[in-house]
N, CA and C of each residue as an Amber inpcrd file, in Angstrom:
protein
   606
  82.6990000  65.5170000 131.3990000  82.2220000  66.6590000 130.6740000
  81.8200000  67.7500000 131.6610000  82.3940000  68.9580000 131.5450000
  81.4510000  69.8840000 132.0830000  80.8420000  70.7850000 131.4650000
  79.1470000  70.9050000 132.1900000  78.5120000  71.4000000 131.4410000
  78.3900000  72.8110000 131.3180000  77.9970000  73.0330000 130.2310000
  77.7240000  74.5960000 130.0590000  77.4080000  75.6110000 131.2680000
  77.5430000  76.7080000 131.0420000  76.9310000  77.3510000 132.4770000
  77.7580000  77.4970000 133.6900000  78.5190000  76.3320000 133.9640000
  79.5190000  76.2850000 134.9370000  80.2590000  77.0390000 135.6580000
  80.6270000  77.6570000 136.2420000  81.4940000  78.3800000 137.2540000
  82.6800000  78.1460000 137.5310000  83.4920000  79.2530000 137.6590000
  84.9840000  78.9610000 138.4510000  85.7120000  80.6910000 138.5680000
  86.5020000  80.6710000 139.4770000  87.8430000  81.4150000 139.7850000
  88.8120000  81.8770000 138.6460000  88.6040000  83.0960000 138.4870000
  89.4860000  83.5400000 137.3620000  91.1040000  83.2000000 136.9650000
  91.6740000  82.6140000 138.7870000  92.7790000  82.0930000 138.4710000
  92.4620000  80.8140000 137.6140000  91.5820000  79.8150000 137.6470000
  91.2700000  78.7110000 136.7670000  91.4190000  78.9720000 136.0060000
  91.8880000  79.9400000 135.3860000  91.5550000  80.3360000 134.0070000
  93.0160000  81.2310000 133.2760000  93.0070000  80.1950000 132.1920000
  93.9660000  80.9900000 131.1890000  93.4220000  81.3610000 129.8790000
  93.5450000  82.7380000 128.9830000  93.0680000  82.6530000 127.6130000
  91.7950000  82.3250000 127.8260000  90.7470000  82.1920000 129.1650000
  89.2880000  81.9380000 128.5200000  88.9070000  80.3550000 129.1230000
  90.1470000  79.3560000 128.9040000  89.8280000  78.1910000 128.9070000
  90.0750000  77.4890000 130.7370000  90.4560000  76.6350000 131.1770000
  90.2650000  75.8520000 131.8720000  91.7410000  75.4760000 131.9450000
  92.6650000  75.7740000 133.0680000  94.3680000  75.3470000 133.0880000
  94.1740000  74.0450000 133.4250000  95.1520000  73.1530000 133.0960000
  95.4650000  71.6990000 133.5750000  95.0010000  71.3510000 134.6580000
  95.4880000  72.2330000 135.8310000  95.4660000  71.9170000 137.1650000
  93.9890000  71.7610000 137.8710000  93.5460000  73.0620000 137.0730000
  92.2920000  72.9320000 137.3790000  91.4270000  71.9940000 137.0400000
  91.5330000  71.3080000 135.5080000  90.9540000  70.1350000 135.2030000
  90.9100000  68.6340000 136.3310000  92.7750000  69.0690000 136.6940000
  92.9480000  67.3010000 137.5810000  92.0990000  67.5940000 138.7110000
  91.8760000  68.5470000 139.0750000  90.8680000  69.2950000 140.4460000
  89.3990000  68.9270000 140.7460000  88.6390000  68.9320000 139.5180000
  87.2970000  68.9400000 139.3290000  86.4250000  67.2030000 139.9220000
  85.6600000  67.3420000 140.4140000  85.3520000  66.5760000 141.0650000
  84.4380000  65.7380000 140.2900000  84.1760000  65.0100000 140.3340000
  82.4190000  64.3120000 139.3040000  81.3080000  64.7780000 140.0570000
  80.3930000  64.9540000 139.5800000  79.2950000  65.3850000 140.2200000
  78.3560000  63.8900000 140.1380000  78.3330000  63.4270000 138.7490000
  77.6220000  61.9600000 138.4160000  78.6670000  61.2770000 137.6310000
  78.3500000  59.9220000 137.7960000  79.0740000  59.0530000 136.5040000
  77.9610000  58.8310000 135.5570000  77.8350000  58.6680000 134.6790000
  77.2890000  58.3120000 133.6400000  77.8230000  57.3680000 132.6980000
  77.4650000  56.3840000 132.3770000  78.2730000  55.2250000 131.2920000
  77.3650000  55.3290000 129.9490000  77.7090000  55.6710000 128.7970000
  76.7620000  55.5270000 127.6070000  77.7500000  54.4380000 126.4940000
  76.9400000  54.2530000 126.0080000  77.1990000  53.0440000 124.8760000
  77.2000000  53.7090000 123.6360000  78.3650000  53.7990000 123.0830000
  78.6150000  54.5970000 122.0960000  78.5650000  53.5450000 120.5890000
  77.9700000  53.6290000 119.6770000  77.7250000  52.9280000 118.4230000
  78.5880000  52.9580000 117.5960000  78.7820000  52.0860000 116.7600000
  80.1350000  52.0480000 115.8390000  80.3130000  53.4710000 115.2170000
  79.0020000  54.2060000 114.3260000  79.0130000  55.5260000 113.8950000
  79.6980000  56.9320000 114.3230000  79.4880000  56.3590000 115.8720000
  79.2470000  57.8580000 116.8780000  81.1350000  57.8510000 117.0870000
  81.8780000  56.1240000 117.6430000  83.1870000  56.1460000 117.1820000
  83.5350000  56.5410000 116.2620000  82.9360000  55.8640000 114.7530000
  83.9410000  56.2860000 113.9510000  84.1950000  58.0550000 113.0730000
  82.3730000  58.8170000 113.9680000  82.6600000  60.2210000 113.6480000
  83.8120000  60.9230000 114.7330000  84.3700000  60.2530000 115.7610000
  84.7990000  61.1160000 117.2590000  86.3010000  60.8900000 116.6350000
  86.9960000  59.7270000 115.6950000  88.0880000  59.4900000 115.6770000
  88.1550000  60.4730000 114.0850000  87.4590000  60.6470000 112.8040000
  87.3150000  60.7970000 111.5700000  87.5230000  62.9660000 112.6030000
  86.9160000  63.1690000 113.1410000  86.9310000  64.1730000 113.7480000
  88.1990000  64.6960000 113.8590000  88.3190000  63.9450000 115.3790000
  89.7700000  64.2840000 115.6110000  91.1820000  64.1560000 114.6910000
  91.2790000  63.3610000 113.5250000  91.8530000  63.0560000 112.6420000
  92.2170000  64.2050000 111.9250000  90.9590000  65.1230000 111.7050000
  90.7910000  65.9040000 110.6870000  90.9470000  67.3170000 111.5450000
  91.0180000  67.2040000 112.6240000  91.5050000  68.6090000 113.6490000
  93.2320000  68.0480000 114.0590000  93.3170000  67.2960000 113.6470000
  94.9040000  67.1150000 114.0370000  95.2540000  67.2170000 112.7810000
  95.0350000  67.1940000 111.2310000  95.5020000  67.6490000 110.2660000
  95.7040000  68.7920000 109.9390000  94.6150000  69.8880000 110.5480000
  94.3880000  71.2430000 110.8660000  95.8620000  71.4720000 111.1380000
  95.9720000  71.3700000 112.3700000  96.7230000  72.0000000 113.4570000
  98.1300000  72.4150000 112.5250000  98.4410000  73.2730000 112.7250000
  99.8510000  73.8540000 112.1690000 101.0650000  73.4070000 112.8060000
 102.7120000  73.8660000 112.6250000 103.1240000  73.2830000 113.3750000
 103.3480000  74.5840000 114.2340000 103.2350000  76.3800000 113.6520000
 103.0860000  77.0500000 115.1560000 102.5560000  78.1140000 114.5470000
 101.2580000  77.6460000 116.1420000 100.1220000  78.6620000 115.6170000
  99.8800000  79.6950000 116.3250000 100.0870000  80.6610000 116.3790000
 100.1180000  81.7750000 117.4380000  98.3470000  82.1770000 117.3880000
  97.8580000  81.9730000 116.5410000  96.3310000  82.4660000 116.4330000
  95.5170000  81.2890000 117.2330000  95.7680000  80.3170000 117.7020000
  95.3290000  79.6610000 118.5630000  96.0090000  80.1090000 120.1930000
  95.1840000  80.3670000 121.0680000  95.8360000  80.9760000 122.5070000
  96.3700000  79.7200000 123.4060000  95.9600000  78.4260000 123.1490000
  96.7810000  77.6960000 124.1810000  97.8530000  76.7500000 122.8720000
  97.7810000  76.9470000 121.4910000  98.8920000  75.9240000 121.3430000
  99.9380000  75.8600000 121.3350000 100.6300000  77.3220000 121.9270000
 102.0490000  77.5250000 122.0670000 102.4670000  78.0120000 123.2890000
 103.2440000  77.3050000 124.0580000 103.0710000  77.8310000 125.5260000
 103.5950000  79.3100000 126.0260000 103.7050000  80.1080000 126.7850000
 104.0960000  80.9290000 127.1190000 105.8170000  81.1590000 127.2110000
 106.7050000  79.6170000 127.5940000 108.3020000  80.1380000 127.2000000
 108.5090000  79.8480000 125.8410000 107.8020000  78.9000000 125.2580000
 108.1080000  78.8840000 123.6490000 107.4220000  80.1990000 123.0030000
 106.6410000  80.8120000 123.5400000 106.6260000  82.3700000 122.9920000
 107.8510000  83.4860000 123.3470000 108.6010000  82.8630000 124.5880000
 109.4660000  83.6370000 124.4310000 110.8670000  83.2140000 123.7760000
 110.5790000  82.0630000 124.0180000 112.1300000  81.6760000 123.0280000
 111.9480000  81.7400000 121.5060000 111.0560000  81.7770000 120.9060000
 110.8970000  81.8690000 119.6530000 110.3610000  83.7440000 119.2310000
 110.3590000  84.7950000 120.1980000 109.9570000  86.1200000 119.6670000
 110.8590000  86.8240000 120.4610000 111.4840000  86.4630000 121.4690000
 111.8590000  87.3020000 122.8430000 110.4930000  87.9590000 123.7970000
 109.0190000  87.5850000 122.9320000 108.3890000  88.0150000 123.9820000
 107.7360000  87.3410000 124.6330000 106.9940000  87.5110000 126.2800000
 105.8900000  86.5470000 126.2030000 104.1450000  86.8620000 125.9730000
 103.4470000  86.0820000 126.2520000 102.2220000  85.7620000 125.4880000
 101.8800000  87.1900000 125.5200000 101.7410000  87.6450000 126.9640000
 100.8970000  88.8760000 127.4120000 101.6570000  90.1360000 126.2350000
 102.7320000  90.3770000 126.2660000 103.7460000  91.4330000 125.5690000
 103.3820000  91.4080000 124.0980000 103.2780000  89.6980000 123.6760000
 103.4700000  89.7260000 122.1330000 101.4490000  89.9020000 122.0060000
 100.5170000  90.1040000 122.8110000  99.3670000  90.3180000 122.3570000
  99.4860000  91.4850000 122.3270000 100.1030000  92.5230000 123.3050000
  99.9200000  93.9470000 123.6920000 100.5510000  94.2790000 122.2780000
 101.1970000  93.7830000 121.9530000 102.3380000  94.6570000 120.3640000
 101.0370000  93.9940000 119.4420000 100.0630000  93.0920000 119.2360000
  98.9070000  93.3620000 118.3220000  98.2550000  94.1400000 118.2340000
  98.1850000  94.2380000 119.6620000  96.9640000  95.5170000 120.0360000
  97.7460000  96.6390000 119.1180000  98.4300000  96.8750000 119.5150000
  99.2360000  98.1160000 119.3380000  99.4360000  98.4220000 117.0160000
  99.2560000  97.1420000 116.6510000  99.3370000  97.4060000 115.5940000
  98.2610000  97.1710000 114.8560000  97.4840000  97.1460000 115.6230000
  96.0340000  96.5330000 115.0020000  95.5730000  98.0840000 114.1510000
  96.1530000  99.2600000 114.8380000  95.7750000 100.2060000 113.7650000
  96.3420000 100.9770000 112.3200000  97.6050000 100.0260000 112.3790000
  98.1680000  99.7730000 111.2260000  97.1150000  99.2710000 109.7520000
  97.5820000  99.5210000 108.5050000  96.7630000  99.0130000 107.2170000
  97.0900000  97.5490000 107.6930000  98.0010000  96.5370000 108.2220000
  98.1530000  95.2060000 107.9540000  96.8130000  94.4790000 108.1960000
  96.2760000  93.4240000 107.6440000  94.9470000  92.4920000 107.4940000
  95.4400000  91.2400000 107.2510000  95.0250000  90.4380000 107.9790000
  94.6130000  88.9530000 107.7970000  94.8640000  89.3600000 106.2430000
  95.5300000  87.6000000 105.2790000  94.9580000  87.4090000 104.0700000
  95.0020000  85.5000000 104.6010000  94.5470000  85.3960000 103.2350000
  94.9290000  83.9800000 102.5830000  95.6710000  83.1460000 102.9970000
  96.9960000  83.1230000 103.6400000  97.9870000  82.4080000 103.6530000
  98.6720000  82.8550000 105.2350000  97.9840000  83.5840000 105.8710000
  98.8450000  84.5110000 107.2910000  97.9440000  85.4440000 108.2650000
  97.9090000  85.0320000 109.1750000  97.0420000  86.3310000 110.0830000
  97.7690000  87.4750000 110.4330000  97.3540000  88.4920000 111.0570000
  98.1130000  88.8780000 111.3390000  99.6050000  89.1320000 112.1110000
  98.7970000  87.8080000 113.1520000  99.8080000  87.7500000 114.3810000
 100.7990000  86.4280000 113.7650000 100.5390000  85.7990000 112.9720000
 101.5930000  84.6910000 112.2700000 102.5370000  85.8200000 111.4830000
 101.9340000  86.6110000 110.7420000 102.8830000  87.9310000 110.2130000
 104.2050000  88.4030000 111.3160000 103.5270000  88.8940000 112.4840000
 104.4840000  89.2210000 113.4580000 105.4550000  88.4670000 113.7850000
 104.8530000  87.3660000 114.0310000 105.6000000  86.1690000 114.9410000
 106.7060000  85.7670000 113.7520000 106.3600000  86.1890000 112.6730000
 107.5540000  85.1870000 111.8790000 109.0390000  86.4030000 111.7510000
 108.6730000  87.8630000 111.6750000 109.2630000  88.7920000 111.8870000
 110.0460000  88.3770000 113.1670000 109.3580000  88.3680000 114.1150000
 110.0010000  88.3320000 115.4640000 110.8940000  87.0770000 115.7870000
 110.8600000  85.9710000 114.5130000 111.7030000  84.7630000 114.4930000
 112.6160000  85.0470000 113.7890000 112.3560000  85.3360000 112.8880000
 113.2040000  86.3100000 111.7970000 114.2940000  86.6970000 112.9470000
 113.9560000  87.8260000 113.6080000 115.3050000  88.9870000 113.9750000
 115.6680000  88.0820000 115.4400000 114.9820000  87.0010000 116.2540000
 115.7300000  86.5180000 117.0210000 116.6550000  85.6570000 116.9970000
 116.2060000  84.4950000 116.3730000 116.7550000  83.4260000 115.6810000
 117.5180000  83.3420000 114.0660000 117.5370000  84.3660000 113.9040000
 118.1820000  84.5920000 112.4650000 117.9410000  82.9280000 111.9490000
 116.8930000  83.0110000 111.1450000 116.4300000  81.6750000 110.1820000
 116.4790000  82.1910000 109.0150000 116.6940000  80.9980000 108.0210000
 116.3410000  81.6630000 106.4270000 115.1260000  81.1570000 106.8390000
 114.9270000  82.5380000 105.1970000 112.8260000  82.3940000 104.9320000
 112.7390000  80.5620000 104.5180000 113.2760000  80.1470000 104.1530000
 112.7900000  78.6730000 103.8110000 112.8070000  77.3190000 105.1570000
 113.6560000  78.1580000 106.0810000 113.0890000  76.9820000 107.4400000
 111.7250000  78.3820000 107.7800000 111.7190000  79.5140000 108.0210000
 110.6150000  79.9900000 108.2530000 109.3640000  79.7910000 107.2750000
 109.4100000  79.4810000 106.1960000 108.5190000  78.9700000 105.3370000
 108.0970000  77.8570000 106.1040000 108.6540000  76.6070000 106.3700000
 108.6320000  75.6490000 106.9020000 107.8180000  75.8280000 108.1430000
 108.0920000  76.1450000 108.6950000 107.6720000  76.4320000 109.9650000
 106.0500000  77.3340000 110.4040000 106.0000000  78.1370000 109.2890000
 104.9680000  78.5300000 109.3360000 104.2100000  78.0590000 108.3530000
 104.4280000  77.2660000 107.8050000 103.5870000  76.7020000 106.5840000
 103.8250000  78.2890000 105.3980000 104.6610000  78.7980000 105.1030000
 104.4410000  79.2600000 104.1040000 104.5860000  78.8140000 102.9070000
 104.0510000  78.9930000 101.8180000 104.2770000  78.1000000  99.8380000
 105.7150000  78.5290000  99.8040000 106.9380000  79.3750000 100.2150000
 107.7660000  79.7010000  99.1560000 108.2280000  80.6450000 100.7040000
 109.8730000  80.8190000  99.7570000 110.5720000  82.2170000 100.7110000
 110.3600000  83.3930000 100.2220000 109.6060000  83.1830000  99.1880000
 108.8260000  84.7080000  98.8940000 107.7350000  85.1290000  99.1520000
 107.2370000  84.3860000  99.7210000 105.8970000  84.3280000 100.3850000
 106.3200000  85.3700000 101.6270000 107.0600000  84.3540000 102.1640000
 107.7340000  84.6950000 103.4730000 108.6330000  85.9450000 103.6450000
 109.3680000  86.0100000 102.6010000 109.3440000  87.6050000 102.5950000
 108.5790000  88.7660000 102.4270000 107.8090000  88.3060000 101.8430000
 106.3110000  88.9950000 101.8150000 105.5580000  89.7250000 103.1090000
 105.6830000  88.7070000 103.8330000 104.8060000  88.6850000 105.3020000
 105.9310000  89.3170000 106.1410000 107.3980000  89.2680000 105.9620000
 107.8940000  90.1090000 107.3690000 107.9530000  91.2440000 106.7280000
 108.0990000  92.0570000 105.2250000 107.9140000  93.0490000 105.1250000
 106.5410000  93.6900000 105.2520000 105.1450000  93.0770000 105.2140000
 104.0640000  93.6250000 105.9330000 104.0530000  93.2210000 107.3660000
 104.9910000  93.0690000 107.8130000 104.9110000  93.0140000 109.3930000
 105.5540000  94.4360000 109.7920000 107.0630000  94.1480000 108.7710000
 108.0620000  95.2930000 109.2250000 107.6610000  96.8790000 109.3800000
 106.6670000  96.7330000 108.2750000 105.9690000  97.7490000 107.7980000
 104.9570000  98.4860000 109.2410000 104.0240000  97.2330000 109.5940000
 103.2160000  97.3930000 110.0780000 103.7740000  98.4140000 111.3900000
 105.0270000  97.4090000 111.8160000 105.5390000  97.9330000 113.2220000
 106.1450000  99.2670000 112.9080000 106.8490000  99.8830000 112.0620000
 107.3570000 101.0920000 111.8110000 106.0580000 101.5790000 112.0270000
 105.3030000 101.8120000 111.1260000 103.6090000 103.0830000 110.9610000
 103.1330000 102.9180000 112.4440000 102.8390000 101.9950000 113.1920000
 102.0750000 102.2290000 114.6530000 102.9320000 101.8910000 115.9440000
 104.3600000 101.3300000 115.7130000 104.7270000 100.5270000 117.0320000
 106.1880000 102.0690000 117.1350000 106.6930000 102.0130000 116.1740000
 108.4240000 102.7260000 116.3720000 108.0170000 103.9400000 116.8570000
 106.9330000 104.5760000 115.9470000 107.3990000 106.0100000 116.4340000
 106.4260000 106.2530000 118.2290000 106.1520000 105.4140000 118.6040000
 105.3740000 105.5720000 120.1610000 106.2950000 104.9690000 121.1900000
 107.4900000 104.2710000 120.7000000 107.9010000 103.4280000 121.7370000
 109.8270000 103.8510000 121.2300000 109.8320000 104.4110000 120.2510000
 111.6320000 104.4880000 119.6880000 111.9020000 105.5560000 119.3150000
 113.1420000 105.8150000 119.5170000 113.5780000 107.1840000 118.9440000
 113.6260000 108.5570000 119.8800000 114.0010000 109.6930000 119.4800000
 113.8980000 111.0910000 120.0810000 112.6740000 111.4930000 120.2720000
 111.9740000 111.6030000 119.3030000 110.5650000 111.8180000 119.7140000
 109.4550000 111.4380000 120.1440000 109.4540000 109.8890000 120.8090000
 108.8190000 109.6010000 121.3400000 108.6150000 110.1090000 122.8280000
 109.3660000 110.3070000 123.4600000 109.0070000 110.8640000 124.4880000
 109.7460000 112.3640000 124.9190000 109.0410000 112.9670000 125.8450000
 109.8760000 115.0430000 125.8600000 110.7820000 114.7060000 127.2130000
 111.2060000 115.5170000 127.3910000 112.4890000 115.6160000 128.5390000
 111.4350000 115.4790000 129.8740000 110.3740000 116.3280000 130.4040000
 109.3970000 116.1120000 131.6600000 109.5860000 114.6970000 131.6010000
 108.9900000 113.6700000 130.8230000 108.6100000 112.2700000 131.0180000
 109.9660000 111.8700000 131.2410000 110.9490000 112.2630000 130.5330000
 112.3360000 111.3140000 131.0630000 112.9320000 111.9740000 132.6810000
 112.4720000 112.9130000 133.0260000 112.9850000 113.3690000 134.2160000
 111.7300000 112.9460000 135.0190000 110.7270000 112.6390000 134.4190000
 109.8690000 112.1700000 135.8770000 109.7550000 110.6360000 136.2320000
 109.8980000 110.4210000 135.1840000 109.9150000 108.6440000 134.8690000
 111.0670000 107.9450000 134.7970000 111.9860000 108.3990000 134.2580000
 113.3510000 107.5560000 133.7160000 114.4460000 107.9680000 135.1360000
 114.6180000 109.0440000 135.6740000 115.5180000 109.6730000 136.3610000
 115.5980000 109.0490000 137.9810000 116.1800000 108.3290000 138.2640000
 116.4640000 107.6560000 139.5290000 116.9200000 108.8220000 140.7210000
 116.5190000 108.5310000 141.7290000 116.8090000 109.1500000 142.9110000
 118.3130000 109.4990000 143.1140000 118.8620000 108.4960000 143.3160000
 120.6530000 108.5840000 143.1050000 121.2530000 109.1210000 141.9290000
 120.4860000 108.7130000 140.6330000 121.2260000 109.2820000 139.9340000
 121.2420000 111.3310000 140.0980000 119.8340000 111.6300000 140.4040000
 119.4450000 113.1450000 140.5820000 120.2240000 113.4460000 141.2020000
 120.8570000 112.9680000 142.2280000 121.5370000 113.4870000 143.7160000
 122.8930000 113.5820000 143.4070000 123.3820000 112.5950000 142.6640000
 125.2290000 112.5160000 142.1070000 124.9680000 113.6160000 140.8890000
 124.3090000 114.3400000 140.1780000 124.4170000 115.0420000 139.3000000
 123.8390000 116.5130000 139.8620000 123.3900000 116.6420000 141.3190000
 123.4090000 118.3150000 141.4390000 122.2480000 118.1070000 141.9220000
 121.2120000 117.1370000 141.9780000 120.2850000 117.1500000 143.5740000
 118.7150000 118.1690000 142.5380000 119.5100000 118.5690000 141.6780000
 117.7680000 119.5580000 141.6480000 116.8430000 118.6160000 140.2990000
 115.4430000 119.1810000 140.9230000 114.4500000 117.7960000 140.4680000
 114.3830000 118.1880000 138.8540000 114.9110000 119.2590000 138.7110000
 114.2050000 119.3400000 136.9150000 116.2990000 118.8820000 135.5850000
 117.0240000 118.6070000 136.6680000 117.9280000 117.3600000 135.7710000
 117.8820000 116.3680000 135.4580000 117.9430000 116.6400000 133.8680000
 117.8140000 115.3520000 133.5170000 119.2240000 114.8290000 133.2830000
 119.1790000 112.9900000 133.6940000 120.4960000 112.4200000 133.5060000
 120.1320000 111.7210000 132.6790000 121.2080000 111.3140000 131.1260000
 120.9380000 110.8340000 130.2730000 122.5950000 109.8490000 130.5570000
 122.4890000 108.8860000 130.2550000 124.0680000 107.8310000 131.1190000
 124.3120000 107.1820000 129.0530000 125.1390000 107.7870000 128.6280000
 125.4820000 106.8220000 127.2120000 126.8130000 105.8250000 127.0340000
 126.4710000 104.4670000 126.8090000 127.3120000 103.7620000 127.1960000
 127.9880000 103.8180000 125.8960000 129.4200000 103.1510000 125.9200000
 129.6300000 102.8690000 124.6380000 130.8670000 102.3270000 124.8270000
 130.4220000 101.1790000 125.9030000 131.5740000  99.9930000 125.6000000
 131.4500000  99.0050000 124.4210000 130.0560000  98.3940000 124.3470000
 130.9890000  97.5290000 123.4670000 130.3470000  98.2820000 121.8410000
 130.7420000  99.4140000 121.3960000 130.6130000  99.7270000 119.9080000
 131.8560000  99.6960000 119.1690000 131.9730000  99.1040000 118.3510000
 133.0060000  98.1740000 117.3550000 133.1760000  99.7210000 116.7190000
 134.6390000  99.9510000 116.9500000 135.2920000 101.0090000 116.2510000
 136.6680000 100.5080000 114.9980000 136.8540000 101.0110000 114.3530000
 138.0350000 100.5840000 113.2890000 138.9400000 101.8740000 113.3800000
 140.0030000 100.7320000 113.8910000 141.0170000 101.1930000 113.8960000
 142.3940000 101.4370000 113.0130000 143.1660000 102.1970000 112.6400000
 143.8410000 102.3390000 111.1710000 145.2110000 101.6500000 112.1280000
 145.7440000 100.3160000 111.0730000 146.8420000 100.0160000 111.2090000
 147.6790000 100.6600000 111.5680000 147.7310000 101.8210000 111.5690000
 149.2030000 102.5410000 111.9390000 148.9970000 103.2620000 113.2130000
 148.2210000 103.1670000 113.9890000 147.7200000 103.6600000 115.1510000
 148.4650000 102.3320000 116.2020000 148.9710000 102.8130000 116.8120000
 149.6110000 101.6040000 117.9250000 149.0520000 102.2950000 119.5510000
């Protein structure tokens, strides 16, 4: 056990808690042996029983029960990215209800468009009642991210030409297009966009 009060190195530390490594690390300070009574067992197992019934099968509102690449294989993002996009929508109308937090809202969106699942393995998966449930929750997700996330991060107007020529504009590229600092180079690809072509075109 360690006790309250305790100390350590911020690398020790993930989310708040205490990393693995650091646990196998820790030294004993005392042993102590106590004699535990049939009661005191059968509340520690009736306990844990009833926190392992809890447990979901993915809980993003808990910070260590999903690791950092299963956050990215299941959203495309990782932990740090997919908290920063809460932050970011936290000033959106979306709220916690009944059945979804907010960030289970996101996360099922973000399974949604990576993994293309139907709502009924995403039901599954997130414990939702129904695929209407579940449609429910990525359209107050979808929602959420349009009103606070799209228009700051997508589109024409998110950012003015200064920021793309001071930020976006590479050294080489300035220099192959005429060398002076206020060009902006905009590069539009468009290999692979699926065009239709009329049969009679050879």
């Amino acid at each position: 056990m360690i006790r309250k009060g305790s100390r350590c190195c911020g690398e020790h530390l993930e989310d708040g808690r205490l990393i693995l490594d650091a646990i196998n690390i820790v030294k004993p300070h005392k042993i102590e042996s106590t004699i535990f009574k049939t009661g005191d067992v059968q509340l520690l197992i009736n306990t844990s029983q009833m926190l392992y019934n809890k447990k979901k099968r993915l809980d993003f509102d808990d910070c260590n029960a999903i690791s950092n690449d299963e956050y990215y294989t299941l959203t495309s993002l990782n932990k740090a990215q997919f908290d920063n996009l809460i932050k970011e929508i936290a000033v959106s109308p979306i709220r916690n209800t009944s059945i979804r937090s907010i960030r289970t809202a996101v996360a099922c969106l973000l399974c949604k468009l990576r993994l293309g699942l139907s709502n009924t393995v995403l039901g599954l998966l997130f414990e939702l009642p129904d695929k209407r449930a579940v449609s429910r929750v990525i359209e107050s997700a979808r929602k959420a991210l349009l009103e606070s996330f799209v228009p700051d991060h997508l589109g024409f107007s998110h950012i003015n030409r200064r920021q793309i020529i001071d930020n976006h504009t590479t050294t080489i590229a300035r220099e192959l297009m005429g060398g002076r600092n206020d060009t902006l180079v905009l590069i539009v690809d468009g290999t692979y966009i699926y065009i239709q072509v009329n049969e009679k075109v050879s």
